[in-house]
C-alpha positions as a printed NumPy array, in Angstrom:
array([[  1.877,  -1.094, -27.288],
       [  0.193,  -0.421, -23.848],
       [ -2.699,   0.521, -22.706],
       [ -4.518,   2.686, -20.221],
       [ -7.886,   1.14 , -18.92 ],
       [-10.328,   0.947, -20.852],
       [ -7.855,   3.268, -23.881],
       [ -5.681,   2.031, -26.449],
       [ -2.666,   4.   , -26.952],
       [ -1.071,   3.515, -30.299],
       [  2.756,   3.258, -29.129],
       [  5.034,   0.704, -29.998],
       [  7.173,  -0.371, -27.898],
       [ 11.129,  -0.796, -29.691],
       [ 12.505,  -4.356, -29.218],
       [ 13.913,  -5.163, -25.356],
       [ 11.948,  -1.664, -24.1  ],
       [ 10.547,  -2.322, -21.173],
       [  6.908,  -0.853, -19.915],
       [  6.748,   2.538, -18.773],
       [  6.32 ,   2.854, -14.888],
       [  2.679,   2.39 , -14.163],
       [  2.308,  -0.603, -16.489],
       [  3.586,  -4.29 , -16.356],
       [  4.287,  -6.626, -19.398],
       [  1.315,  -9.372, -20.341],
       [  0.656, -11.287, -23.252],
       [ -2.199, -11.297, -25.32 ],
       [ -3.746, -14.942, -24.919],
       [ -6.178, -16.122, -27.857],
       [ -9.299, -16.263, -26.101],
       [ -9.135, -12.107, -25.089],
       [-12.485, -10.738, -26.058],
       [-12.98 ,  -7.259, -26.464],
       [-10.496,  -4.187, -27.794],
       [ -7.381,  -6.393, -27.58 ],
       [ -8.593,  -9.894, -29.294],
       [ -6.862,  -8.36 , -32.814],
       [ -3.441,  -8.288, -30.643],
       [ -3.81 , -12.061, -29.558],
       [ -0.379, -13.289, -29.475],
       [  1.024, -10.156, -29.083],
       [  2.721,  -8.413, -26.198],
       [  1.223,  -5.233, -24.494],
       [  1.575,  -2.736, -21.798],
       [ -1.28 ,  -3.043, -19.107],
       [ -1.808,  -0.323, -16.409],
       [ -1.488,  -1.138, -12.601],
       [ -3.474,  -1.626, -10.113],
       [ -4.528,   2.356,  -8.761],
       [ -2.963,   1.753,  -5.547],
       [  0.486,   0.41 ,  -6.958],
       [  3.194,   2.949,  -8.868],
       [  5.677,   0.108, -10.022],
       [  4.342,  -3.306, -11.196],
       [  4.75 ,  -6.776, -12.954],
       [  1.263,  -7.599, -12.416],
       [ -2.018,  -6.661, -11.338],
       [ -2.643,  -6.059,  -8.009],
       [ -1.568,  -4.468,  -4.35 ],
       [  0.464,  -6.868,  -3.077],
       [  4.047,  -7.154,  -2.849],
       [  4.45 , -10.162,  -5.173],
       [  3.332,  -7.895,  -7.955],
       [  3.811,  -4.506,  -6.645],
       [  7.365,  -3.317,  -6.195],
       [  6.331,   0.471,  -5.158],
       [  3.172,   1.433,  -3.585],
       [  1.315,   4.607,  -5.178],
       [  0.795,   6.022,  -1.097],
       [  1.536,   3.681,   1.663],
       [  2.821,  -0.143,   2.14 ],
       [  1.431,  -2.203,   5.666],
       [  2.587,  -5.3  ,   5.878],
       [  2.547,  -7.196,   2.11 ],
       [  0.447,  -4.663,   0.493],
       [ -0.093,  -1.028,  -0.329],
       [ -2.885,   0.969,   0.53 ],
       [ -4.107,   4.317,   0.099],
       [ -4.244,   5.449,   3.784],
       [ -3.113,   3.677,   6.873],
       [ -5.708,   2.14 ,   9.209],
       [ -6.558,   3.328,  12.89 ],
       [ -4.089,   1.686,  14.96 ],
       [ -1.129,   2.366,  12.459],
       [  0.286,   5.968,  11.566],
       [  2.132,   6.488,   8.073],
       [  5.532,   7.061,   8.376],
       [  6.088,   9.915,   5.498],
       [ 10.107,   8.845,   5.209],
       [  9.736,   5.249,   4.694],
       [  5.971,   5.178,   3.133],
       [  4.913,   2.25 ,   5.394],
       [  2.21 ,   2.205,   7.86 ],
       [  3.469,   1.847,  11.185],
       [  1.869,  -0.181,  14.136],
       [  0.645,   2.206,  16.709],
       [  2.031,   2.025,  20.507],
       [  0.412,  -1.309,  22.391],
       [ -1.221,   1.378,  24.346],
       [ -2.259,   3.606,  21.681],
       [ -6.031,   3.723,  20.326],
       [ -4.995,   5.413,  17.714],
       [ -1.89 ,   7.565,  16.648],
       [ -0.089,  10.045,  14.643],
       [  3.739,   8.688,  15.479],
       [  6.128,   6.661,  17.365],
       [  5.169,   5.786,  21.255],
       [  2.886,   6.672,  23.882],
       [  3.35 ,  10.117,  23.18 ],
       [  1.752,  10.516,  20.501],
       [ -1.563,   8.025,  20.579],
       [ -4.986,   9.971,  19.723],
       [ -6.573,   8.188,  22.789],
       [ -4.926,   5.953,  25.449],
       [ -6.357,   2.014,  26.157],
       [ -6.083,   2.322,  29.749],
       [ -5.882,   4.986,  32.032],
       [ -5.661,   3.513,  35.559],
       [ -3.438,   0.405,  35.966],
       [ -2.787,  -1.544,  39.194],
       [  0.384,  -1.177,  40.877],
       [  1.831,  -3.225,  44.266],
       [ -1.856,  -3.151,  45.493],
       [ -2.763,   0.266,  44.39 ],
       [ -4.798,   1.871,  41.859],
       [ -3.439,   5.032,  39.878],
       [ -4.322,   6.78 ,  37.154],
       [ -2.809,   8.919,  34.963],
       [ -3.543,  11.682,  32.791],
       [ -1.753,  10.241,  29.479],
       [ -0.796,   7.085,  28.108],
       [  3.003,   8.08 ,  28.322],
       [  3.014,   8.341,  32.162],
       [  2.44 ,   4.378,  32.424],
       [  3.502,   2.807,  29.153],
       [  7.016,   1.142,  28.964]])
């Protein structure tokens, strides 16, 4: 049997089936309160977390969460990537921006929404530069 949130659905589950995708295995323990204290002792399907497609637990992070519903950074999964990362649509990971990047939508200095630094210092001479791919190495 598994169930959906707050919803009971009335499946049974035949002997070794696993879960379906979306929901990890749990037991019932005795002190559950609520919809599922008449299943204490019983097995049942619970839903994961929103931000996790494939789980065997509760929760975002990798322990528990073996494919993330949008993007992964790091050991969790999230549901867009932050700032200074851009999500790589291949892989589904959120990607550290350029060092020089303030911001980015891919790979290098290239592609950074705003540049850190504009001028650097150079054998005793200022320069600047009109994008962050001009200076960065």
């Amino acid at each position: 049997m598994y169930t959906s949130s707050l919803m009971l659905q009335e499946r049974c589950l035949r002997k070794n089936e696993s879960c379906p995708d979306g929901y990890y295995y749990e037991w019932v323990g005795p002190q559950e309160q609520g919809e599922l204290k008449p299943l204490a002792g019983k097995a049942v399907c619970r839903k994961c977390h929103p931000r996790c497609r494939i789980c065997s637990g509760y929760g975002f992070h990798e322990q528990v969460c073996q494919k993330c519903m949008q993007y992964k950074r790091g050991e969790q999964c999230e549901d867009e990537c932050p700032q200074d990362h851009y999500a790589d649509e291949a892989t589904q990971e959120c990607v550290q921006c350029h060092y020089e990047c303030r911001g980015c939508h891919g790979p290098g200095p290239s592609n950074c929404d705003a540049c850190r630094n504009y001028k650097i210092y150079v054998v005793g001479e200022l320069m600047s530069y009109d994008k962050c791919s001009d200076f960065a190495l």
